[in-house]
N, C-alpha and C positions, 0 to 999 in steps of 0.2 A: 862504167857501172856506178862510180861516184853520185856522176853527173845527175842520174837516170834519178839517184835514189832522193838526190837533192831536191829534183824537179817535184817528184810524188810526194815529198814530204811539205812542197812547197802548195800545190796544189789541195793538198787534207788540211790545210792550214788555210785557204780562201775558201772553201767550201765550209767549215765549219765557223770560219768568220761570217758567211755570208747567210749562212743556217742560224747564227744567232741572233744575229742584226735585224732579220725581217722575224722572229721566233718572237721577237721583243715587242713589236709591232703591233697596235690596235688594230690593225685591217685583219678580216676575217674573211676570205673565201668561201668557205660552208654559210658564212650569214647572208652574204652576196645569192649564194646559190640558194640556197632558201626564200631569199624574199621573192627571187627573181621567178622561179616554180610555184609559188603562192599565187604569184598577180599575173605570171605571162598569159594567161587565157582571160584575162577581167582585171579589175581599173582599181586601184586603191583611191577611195575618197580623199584623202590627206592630200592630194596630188590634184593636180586638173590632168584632162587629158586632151591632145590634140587631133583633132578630127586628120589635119592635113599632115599628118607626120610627127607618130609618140615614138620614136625609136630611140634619141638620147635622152628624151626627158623620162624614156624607164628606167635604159643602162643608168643611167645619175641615179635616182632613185635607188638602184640596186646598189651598186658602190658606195654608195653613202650609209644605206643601212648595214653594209661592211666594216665601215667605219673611217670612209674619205671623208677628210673635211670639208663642210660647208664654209663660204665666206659669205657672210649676209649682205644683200642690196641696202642701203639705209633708207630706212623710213620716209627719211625728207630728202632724199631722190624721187619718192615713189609719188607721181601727180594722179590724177582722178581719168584721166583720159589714158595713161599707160594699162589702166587695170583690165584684164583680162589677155595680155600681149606680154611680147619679152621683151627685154631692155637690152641693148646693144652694148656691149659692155668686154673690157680686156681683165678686171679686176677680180667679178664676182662669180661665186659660182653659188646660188639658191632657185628655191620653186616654192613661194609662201605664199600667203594671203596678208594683203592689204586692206584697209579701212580709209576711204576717202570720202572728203564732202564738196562738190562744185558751188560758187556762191556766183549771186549777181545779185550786183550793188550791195555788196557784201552780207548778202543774207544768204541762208546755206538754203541751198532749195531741194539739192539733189545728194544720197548717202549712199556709199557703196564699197560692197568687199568682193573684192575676184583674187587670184592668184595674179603673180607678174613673176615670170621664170628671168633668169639671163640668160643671155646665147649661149656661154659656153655648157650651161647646163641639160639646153634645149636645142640645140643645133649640131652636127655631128662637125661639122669643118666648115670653114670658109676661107678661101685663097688671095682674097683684096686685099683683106686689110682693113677691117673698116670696122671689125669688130672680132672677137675669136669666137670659134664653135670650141667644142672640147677639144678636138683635134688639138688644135693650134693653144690652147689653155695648157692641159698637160706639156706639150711639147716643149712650150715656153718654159714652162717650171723646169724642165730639164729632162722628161721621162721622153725617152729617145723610142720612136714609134718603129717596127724592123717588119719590111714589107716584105710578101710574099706572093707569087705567081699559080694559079691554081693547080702545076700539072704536080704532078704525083710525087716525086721526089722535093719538092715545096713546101706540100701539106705534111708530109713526113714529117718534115723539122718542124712547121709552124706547130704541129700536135704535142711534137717532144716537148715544145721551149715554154705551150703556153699553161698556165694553172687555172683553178679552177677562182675565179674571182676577177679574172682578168678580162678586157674589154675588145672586141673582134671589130673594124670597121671598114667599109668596103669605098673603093674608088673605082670611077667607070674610066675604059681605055681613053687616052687624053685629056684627062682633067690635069688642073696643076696641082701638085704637090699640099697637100690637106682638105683638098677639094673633094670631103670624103661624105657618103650620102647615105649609108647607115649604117646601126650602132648594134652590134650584140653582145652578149654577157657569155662568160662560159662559165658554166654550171655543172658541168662533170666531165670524166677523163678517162678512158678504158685503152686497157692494151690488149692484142691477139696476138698471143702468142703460137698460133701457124705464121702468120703473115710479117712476125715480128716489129709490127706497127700503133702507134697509139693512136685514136681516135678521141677529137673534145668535142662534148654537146654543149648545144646553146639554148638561147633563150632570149627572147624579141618577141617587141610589138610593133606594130603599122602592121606588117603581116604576122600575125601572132605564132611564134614560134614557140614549144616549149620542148626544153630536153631533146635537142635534136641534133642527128649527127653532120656535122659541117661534111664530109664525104657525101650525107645522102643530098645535101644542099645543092654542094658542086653537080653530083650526079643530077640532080635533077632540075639545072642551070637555076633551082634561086637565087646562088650566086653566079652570075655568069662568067663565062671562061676567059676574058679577057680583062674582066675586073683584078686591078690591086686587093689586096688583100692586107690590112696593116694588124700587128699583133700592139696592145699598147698595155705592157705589160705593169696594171693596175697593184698586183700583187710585190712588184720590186720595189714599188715608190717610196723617195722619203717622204712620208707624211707629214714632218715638220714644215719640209717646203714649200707641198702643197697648200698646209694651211695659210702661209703669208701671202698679204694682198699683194698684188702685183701695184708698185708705184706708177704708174700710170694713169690711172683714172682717180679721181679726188673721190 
């Protein structure tokens, strides 16, 4: 009985440590979910958008208006020929506008300002090596990504564990490990109490999703049933860590 009360007393004690800890926190969930119901049907100008696939460079865009931090490309990185593309990159995590001028024989002939994203901003995973998508960004920093299988008692838990701020991303059967191909936001969180189960809605672009129930998703193979499922819980992060550049890239 000792034992029992030790454990409970120990237990109200990481819970209220871990209630504080993230309490303390700049990240913002409701802000996440707000921006991400703002733009999930239409394009913030602040941003570029990609024809061939916006689905991390929104989730970013949302978490950042959360309150993830940015780590800025620098300026004299940025050449005249990278502008309107992303930058391969283990370090950075932006989506800005550049100001570049091309010269021959050193007369400036040609001016121009695009956006230039990094990968880890604009890309959901990549498994080489050869650059990170978010995937492989956060994971690095240390935020431990906990994958889930579509059938029923899966999304049970995945509903339970994930909050509203946090970032949903999907892997097709036999890809490698971060080899992950899109990015959702969750933006709200309901329980049924018949069914004693919670349900999270999301929010994506490439197929524009807004407020939607990841159940009707499954149900209606958006996400297909043999897909991973990874929860990358946004909401738990230290953001001090996040913030530091990763020494690897100059």
């Amino acid at each position: 009985m000792r034992e029992r009360r030790i454990l409970a007393l120990v237990l109200v004690i990481l819970i209220c440590f871990e209630n504080f800890a993230y309490a303390s926190s700049t990240y913002s969930g409701q802000s996440v979910a707000q921006y991400a119901n703002t733009w999930a049907d239409s394009h913030n100008p602040n941003y570029p958008l990609y024809s061939n696939g916006d689905c991390t460079n929104f989730s970013s865009q949302c978490i950042v208006a959360g309150g993830f931090p940015t780590i800025t490309l620098p300026d004299d990185v940025v050449t005249y020929d990278m502008l309107g593309g992303s930058y391969k990159s283990y370090a950075y995590f932006s989506n800005q506008k550049y100001t570049k001028t091309k010269k021959y024989l050193f007369v400036i002939k040609k001016k121009k300002t695009d956006f230039v994203g990094t990968t880890p901003w604009t890309c959901a995973g990549e498994p080489n090596g050869s650059f990170f998508g978010f995937f492989n960004y956060v994971s690095y920093k240390g935020l431990i990504p906990i994958s889930f299988t579509t059938n029923s008692n899966n999304i049970d838990s995945l509903c339970l564990y994930a909050c509203i701020g946090d970032v949903i991303q999907l892997q097709s059967k036999g890809a490698k490990a971060g080899d992950t191909y899109h990015s959702m936001v969750v933006v709200g969180k309901t329980y049924d109490s018949k069914s004693k189960t919670y349900d999270i809605k999301l929010s994506a672009h490439s197929s524009a999703r807004k407020n939607v129930s990841i159940r009707y998703l499954i149900k209606d193979e958006a996400i297909k049933k043999d897909d991973t499922i990874y929860l990358l819980r946004i909401t738990k992060a230290d953001l001090s860590t996040m913030a530091r550049k990763i020494p690897k890239e100059n």
